[in-house]
C-alpha positions as CSV (number, residue, x, y, z in Angstrom):
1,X,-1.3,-14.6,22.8
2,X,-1.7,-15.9,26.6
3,X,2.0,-16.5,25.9
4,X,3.3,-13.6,24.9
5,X,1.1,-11.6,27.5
6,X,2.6,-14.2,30.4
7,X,6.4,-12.7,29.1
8,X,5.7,-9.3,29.3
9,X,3.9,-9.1,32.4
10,X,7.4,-10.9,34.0
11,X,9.8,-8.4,31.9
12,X,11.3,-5.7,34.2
13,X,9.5,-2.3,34.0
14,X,12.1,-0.7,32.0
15,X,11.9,2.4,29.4
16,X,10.7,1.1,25.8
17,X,13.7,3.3,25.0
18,X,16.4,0.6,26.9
19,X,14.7,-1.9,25.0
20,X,14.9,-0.4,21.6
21,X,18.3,1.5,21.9
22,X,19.8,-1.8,22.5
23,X,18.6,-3.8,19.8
24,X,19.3,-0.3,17.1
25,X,22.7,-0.6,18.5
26,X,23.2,-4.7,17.7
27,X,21.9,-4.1,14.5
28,X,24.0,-1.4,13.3
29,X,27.2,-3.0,14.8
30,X,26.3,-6.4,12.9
31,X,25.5,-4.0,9.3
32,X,28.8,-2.5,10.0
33,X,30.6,-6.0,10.6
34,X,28.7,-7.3,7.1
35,X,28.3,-4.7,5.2
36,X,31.7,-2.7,5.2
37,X,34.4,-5.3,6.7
38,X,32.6,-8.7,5.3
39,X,31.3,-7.1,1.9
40,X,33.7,-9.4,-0.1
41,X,34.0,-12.9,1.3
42,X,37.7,-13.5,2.7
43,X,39.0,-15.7,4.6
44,X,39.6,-14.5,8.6
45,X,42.8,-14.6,9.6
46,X,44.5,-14.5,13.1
47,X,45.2,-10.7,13.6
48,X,41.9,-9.5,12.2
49,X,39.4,-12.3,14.7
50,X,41.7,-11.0,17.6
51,X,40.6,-7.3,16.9
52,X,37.3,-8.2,16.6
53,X,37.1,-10.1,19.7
54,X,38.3,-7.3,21.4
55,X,36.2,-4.7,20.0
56,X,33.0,-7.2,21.0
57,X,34.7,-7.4,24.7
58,X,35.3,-4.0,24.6
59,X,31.8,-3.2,24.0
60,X,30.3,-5.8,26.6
61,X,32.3,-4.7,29.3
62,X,31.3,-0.9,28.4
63,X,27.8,-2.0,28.4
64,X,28.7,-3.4,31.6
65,X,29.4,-0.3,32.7
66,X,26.2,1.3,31.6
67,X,24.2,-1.0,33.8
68,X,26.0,0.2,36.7
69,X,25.7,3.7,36.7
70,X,22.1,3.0,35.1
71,X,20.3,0.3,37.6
72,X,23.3,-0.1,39.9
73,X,26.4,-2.7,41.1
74,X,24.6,-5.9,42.0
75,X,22.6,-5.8,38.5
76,X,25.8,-4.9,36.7
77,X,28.1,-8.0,38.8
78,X,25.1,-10.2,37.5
79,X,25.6,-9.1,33.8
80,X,29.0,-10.0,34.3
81,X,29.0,-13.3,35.6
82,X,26.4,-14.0,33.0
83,X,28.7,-13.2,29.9
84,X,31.4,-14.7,31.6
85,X,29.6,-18.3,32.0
86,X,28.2,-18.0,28.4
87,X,31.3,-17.0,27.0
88,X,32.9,-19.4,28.1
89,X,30.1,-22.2,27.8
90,X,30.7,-21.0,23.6
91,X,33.8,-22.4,23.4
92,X,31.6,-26.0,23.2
93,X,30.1,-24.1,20.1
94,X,33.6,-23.4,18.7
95,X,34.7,-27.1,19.1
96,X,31.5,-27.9,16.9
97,X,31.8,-25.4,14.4
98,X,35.5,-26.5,13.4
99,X,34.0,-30.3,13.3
100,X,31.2,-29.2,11.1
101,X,33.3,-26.7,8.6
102,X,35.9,-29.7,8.3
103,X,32.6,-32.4,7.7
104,X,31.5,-30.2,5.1
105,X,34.8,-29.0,3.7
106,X,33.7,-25.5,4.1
107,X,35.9,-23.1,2.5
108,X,37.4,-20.6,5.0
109,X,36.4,-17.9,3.0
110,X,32.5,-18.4,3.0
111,X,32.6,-19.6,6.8
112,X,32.3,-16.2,8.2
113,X,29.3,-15.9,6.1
114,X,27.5,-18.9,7.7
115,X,28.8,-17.9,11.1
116,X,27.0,-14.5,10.6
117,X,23.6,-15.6,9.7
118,X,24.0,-18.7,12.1
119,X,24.4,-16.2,14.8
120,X,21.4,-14.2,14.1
121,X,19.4,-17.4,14.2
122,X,21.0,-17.9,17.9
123,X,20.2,-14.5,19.1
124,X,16.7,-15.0,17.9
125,X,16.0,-18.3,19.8
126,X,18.2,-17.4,22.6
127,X,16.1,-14.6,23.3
128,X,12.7,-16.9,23.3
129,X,14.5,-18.9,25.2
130,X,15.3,-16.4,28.4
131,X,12.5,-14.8,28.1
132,X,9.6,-17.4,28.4
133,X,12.4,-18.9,31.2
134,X,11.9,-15.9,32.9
135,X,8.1,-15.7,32.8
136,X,8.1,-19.5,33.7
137,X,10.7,-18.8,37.3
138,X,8.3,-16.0,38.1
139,X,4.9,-18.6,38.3
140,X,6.8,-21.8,38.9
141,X,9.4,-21.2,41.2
142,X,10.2,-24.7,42.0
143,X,11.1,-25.5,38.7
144,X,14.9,-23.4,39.7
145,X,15.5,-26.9,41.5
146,X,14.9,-28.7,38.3
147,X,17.1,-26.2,36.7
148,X,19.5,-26.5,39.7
149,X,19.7,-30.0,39.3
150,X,19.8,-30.3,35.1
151,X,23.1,-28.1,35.6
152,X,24.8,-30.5,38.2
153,X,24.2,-34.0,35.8
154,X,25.8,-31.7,33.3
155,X,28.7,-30.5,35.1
156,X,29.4,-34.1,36.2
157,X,28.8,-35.6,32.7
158,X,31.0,-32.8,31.3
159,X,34.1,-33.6,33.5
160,X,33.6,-37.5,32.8
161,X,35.8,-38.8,30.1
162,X,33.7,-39.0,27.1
163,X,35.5,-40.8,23.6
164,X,31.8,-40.0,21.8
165,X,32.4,-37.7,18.7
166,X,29.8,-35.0,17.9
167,X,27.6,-36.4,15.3
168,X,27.8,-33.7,12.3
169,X,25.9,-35.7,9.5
170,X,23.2,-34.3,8.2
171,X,21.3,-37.5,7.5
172,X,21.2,-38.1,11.1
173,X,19.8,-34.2,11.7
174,X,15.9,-34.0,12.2
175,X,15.8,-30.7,10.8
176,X,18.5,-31.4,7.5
177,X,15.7,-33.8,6.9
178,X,12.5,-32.4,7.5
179,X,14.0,-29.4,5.0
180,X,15.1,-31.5,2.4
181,X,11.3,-33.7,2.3
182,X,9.7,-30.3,1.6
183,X,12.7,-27.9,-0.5
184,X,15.0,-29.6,-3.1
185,X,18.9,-29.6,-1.9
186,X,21.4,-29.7,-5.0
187,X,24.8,-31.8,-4.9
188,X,26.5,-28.1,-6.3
189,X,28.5,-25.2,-4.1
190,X,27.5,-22.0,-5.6
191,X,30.4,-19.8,-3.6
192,X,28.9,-18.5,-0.6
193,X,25.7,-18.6,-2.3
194,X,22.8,-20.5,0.0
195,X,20.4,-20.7,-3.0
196,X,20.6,-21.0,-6.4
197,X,18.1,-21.4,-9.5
198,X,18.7,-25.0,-11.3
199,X,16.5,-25.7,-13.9
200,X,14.1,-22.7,-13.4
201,X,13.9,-23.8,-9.4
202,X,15.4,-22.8,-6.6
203,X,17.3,-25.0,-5.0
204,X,19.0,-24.9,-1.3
205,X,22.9,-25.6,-1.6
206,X,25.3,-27.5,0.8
207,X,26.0,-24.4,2.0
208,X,22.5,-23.6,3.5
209,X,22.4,-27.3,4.8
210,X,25.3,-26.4,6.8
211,X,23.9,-23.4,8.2
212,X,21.1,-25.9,9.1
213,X,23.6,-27.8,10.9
214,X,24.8,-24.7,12.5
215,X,21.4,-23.7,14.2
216,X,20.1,-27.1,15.4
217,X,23.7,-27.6,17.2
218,X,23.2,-24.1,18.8
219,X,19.8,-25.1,19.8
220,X,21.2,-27.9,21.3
221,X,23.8,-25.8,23.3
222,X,20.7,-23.3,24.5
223,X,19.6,-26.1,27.0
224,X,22.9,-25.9,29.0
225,X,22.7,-22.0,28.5
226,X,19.6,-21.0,29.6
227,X,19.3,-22.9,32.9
228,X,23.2,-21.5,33.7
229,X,22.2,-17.5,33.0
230,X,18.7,-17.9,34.9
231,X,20.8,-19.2,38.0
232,X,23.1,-16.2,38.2
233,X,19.7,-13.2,37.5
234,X,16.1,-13.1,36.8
235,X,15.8,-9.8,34.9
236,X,15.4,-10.7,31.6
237,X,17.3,-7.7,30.7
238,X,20.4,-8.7,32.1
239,X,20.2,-12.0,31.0
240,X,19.2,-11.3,27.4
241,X,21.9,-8.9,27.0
242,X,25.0,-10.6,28.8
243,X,23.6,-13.6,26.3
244,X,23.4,-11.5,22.8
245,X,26.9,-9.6,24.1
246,X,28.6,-13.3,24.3
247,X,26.8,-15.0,21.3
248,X,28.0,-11.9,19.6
249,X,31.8,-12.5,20.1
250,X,31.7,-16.1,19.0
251,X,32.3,-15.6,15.5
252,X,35.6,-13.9,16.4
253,X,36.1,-16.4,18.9
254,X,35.9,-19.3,16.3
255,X,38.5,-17.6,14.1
256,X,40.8,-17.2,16.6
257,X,40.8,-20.5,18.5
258,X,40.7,-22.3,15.8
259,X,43.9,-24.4,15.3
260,X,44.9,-23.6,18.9
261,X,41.8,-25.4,21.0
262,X,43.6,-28.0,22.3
263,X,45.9,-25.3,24.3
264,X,42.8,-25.5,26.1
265,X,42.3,-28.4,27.2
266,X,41.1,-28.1,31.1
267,X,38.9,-25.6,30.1
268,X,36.3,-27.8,30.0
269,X,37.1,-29.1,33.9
270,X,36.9,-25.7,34.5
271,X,33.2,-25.5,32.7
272,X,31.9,-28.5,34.2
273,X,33.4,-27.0,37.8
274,X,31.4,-23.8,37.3
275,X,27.7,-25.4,36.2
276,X,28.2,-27.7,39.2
277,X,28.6,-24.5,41.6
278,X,25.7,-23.0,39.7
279,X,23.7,-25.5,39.8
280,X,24.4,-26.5,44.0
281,X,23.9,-22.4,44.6
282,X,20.1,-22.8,42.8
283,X,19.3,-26.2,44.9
284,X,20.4,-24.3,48.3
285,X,19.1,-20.6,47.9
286,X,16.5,-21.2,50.2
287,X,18.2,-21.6,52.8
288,X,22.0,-20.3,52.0
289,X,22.1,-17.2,50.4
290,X,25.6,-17.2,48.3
291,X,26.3,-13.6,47.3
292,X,26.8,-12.9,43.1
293,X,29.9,-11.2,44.3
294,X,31.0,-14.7,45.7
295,X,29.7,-16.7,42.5
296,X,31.6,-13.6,39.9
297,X,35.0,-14.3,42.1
298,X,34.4,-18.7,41.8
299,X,33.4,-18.3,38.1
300,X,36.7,-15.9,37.6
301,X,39.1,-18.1,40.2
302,X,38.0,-21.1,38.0
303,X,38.2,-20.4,34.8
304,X,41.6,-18.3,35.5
305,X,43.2,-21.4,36.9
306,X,41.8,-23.8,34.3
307,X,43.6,-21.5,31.3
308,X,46.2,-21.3,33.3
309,X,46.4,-24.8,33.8
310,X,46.3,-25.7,30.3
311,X,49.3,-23.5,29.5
312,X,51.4,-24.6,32.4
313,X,51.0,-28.4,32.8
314,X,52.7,-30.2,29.2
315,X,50.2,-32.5,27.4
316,X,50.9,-36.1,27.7
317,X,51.2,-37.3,24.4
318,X,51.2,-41.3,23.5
319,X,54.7,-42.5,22.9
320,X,54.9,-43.9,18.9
């Protein structure tokens, strides 16, 4: 209770109406997305994870919008740069995901299905996450130089060559096993099904293990997110939403990179390029002020000329 006391006290003093309106709107845009154009599982193609990706950028830039006619520029500049980095920080996620789909031999048809609820589960922890990080800044302010410096090991690890592939077995997952000591797991797909009844029990199938896998990686992810958002703004507003807007968009995001990641392949230069800067800005605030309107035009500048970058340059490939 302390807890949950400590977080609202640090929340910005904003109308339960911002708070509530926001979350009624999420919810009916995800009942829309399952109900009506995910009733029958399908598989995603190209055209229709394009459209959707625009309608969810569409919808984040309008929001955008909102914030600055509603609490003005600088707040709406921060909820910018704040999609932008997490946005872009998913594209990690989307490498994962097509690892852990092709591990489990997921059939594209039922992947949108463990996307969706895998998502939810994101939203859900990313919003503990930023909020009790928020509360935590506003009594410890010297922990932003541990953030600070957290981000700049990461940028530099990220731009090191690294030959390590993500480990996707769920025998080596905590949580895969900590479910499976206490709730039976049966060797059976079931469709898109994450439960089934087998001999008058219910059962979990490989389905739900995978969702399992889903959420721990994201979990994982979180740790890189948080400290990157709570660099660029301390409302928790700003920093929830930007992060729901960009989770949000990564299903779509999946079905349309996948098969063409490797087009972007200095992307993640670009990535490791941007934490760095975040990270350097947090370590130095106190005694160099660098505008969000500077950090908005690095983070574009960068990741514009990484993407460009990737397209331009030919990719070496190894003589047979």
């Amino acid at each position: 209770m302390p807890i949950i006391l400590a977080v609202v006290d640090t929340l910005p003093a904003l109308p339960w109406w911002a708070w509530a309106g926001f979350f009624a709107f999420i919810t009916v845009m995800l009942m829309i997305d399952l109900g009506v154009f995910q009733r029958e599982s399908h598989e995603v193609k190209m055209k229709e994870a394009l459209a959707w990706c625009l309608i969810w950028f569409t919808l984040a830039l309008s929001f955008n919008g909102l914030i600055w006619w509603w609490r003005g520029a600088r707040l709406a500049q921060e909820f910018l740069a704040s999609y932008l980095v997490e946005l872009c920080l998913s594209i990690d996620n989307v490498f994962v995901f097509i690892l852990v789909f092709a591990y489990f031999k997921v059939a594209p048809r039922y992947q949108h299905r463990v996307l969706f609820w895998g998502i939810i589960g994101a939203v859900i922890m990313r919003a503990v996450f930023i909020l009790v990080g928020v509360s935590v800044i506003a009594r410890f302010h010297w922990i932003l130089y541990v953030f600070g410096a957290f981000l700049v090991y990461t940028g530099i690890k990220m731009a090191l060559p690294n030959k390590e592939e993500v480990d996707v077995d769920p025998d080596h997952n905590p949580a895969v096993r900590l479910f499976r000591r206490f709730f039976p797991v049966t060797t059976k797909s079931h469709g898109g099904d994450f439960f089934l009844k087998e001999n008058s029990k219910w059962a979990a199938t490989p389905l739900f293990i995978v969702l399992i896998v889903i959420e721990t990686t994201d979990l994982v992810f979180a740790l890189d997110s948080l400290p990157a958002v709570l660099a660029i703004t301390r409302d928790g507003f700003i920093a929830l939403t930007s992060n729901i807007f960009a989770i949000l968009g990564l299903r779509s995001l999946y079905f349309a990179l996948n098969g063409v990641m490797q087009l972007f392949r200095y992307l993640k230069i670009g990535l490791a390029l941007i934490l760095t800067f975040i990270g350097v800005k947090m370590l130095i605030e106190a005694w160099i002020d660098i505008s969000i309107g500077i950090s908005l035009a690095v983070i574009g500048v960068v990741l514009a000329t990484s993407v460009l970058m990737s397209v331009l340059i030919p990719e070496n490939k190894p003589k047979p």
